[in-house]
Backbone as JSON Lines, residues from 0, in Angstrom:
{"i":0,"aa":"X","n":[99.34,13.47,36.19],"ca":[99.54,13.12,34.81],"c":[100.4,14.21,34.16]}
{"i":1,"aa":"X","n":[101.21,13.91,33.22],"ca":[101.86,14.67,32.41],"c":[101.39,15.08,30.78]}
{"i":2,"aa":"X","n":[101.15,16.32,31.1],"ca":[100.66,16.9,29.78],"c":[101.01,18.14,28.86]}
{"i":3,"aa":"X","n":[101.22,17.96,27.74],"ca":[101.89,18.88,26.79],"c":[100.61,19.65,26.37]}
{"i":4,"aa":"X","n":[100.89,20.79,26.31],"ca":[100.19,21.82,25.31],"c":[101.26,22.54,24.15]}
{"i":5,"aa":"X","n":[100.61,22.6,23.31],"ca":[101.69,23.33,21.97],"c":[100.46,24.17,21.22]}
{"i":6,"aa":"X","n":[101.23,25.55,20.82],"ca":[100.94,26.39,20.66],"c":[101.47,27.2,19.18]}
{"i":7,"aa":"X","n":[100.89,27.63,18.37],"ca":[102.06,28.13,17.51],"c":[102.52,29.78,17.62]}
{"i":8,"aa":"X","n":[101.61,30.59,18.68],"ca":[102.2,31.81,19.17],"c":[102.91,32.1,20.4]}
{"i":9,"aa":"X","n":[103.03,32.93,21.0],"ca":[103.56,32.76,22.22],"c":[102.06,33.31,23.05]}
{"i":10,"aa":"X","n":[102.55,32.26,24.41],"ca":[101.38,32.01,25.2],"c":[102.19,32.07,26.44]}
{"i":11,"aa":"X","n":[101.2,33.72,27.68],"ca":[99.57,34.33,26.96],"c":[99.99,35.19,25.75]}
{"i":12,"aa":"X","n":[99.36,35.25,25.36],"ca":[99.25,36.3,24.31],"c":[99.87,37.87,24.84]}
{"i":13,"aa":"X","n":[100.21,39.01,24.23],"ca":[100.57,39.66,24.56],"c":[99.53,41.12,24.0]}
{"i":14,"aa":"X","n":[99.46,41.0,23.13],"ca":[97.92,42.12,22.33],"c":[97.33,41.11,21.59]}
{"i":15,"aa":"X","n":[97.05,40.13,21.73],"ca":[95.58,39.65,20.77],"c":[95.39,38.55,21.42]}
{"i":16,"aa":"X","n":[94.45,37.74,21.83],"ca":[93.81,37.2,22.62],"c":[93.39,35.9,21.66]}
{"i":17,"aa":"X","n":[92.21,34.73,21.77],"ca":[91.92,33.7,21.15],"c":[92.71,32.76,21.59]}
{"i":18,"aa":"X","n":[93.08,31.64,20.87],"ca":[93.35,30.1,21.67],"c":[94.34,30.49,22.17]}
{"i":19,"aa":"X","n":[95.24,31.76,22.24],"ca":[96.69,31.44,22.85],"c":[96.25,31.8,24.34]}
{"i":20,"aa":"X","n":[94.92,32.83,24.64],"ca":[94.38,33.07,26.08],"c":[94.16,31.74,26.51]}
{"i":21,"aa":"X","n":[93.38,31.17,25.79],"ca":[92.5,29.71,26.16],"c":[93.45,28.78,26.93]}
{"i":22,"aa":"X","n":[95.0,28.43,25.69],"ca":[95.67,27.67,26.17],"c":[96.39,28.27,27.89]}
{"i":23,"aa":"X","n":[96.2,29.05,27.28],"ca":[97.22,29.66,28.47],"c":[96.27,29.22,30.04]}
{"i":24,"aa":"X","n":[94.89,29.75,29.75],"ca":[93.95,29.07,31.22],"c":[93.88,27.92,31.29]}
{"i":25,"aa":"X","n":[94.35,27.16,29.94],"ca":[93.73,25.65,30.41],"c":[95.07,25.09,31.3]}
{"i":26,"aa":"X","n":[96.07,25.55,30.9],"ca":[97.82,25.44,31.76],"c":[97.37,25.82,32.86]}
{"i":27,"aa":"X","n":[96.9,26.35,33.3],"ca":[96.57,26.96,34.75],"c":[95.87,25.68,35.58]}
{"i":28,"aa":"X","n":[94.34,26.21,34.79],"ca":[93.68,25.19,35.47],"c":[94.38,23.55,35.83]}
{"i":29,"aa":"X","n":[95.12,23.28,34.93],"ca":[95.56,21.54,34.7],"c":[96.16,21.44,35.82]}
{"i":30,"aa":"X","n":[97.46,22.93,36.05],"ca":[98.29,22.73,37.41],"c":[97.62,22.77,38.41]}
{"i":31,"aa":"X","n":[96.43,23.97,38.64],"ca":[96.06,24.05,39.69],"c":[95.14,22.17,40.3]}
{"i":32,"aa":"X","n":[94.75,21.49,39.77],"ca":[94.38,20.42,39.39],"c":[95.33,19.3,39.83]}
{"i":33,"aa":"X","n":[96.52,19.54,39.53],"ca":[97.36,18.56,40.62],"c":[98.41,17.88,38.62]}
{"i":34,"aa":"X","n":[98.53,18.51,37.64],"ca":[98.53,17.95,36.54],"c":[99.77,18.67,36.34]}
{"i":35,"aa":"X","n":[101.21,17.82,35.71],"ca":[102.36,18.66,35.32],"c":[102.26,18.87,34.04]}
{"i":36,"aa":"X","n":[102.25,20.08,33.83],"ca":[101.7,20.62,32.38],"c":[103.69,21.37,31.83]}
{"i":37,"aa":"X","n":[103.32,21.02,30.4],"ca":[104.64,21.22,29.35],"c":[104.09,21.94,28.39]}
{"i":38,"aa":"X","n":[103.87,23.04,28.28],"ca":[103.95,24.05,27.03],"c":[105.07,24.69,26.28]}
{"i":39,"aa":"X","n":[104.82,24.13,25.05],"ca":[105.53,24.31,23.62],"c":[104.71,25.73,23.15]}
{"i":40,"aa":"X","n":[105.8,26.37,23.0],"ca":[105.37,27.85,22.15],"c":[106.38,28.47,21.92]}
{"i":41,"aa":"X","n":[106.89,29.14,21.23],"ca":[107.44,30.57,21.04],"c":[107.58,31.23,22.21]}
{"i":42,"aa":"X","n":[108.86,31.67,22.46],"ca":[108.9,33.28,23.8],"c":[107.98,32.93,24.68]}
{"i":43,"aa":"X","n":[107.62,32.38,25.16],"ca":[106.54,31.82,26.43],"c":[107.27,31.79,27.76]}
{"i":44,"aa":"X","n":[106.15,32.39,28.54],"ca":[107.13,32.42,29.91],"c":[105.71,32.91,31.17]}
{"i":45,"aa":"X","n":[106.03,32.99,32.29],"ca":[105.62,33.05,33.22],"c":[104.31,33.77,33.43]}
{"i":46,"aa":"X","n":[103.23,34.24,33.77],"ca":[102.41,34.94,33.48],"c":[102.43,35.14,35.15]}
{"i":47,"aa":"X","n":[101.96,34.63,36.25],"ca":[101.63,34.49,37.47],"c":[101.98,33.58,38.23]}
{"i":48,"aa":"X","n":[101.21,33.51,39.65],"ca":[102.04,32.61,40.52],"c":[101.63,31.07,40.28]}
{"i":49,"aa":"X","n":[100.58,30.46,39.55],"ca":[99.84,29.85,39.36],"c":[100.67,28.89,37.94]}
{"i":50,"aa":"X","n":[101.27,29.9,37.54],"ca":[101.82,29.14,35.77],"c":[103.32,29.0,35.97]}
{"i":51,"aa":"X","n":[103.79,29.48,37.44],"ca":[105.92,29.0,37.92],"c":[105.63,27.66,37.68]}
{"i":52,"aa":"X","n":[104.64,26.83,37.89],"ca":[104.85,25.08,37.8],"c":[104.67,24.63,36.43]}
{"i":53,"aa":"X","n":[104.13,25.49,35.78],"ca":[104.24,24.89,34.28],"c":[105.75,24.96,33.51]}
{"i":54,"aa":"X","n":[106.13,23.94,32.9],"ca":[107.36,24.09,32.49],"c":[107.19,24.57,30.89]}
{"i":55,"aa":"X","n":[107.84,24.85,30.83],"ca":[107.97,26.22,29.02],"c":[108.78,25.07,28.33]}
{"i":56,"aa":"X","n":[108.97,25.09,27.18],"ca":[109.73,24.89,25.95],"c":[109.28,25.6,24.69]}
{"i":57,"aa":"X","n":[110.66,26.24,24.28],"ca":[110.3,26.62,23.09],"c":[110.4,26.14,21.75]}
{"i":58,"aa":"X","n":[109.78,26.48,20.92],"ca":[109.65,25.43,19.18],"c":[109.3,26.0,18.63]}
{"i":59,"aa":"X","n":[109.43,25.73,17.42],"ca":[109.23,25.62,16.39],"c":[108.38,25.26,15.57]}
{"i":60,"aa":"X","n":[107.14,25.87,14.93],"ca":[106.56,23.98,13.92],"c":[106.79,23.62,13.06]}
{"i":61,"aa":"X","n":[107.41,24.27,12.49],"ca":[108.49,24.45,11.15],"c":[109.35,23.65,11.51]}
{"i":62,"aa":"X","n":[110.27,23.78,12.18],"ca":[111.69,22.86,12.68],"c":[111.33,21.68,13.11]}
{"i":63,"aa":"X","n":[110.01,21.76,14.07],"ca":[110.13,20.11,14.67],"c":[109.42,19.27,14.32]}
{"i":64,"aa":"X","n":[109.48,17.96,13.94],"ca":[108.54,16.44,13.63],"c":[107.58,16.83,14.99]}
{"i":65,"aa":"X","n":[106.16,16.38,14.71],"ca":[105.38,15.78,15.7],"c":[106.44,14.89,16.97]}
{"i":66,"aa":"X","n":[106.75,13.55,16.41],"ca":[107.64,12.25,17.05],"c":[108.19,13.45,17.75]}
{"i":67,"aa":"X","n":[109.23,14.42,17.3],"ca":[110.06,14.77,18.75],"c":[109.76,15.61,19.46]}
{"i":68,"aa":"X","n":[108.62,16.49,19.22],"ca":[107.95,16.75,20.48],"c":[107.67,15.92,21.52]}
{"i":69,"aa":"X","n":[106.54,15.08,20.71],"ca":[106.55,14.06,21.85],"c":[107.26,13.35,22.73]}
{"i":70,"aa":"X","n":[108.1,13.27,22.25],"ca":[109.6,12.33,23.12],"c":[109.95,13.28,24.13]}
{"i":71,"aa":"X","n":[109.68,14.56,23.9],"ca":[110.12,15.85,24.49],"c":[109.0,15.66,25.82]}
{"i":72,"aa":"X","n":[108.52,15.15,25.85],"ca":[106.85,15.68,26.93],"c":[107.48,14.88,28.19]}
């Protein structure tokens, strides 16, 4: 299945921790799971060997409609 996560910091987190950790394990887990995961965030990028299959995009929430994210997934 194909699934988006969106974020409004960059994910993982870099000094402060809370949903951007969370999201960041649940990306993990989804891939490890057999699930192509799409995270929307800010500066987001690779953490381990486990998160190369997650694909990144970066945004905005300011700039973008809901609708074109989605179209984006």
């Amino acid at each position: 299945m194909r699934i988006g996560l969106f974020h409004h910091r960059p994910v993982p987190p870099r000094d402060y921790g809370g949903t951007e950790r969370v999201c960041a394990w649940l990306a993990q887990g989804l891939v490890e799971a057999g699930h192509e995961v799409v995270l929307f965030a800010p500066d987001s990028r690779p953490w381990n060997r486990a998160s190369q299959s997650i694909h990144f995009e970066s945004w905005d929430a300011s700039a973008h409609s809901n609708q074109e994210l989605v179209q984006r997934i």
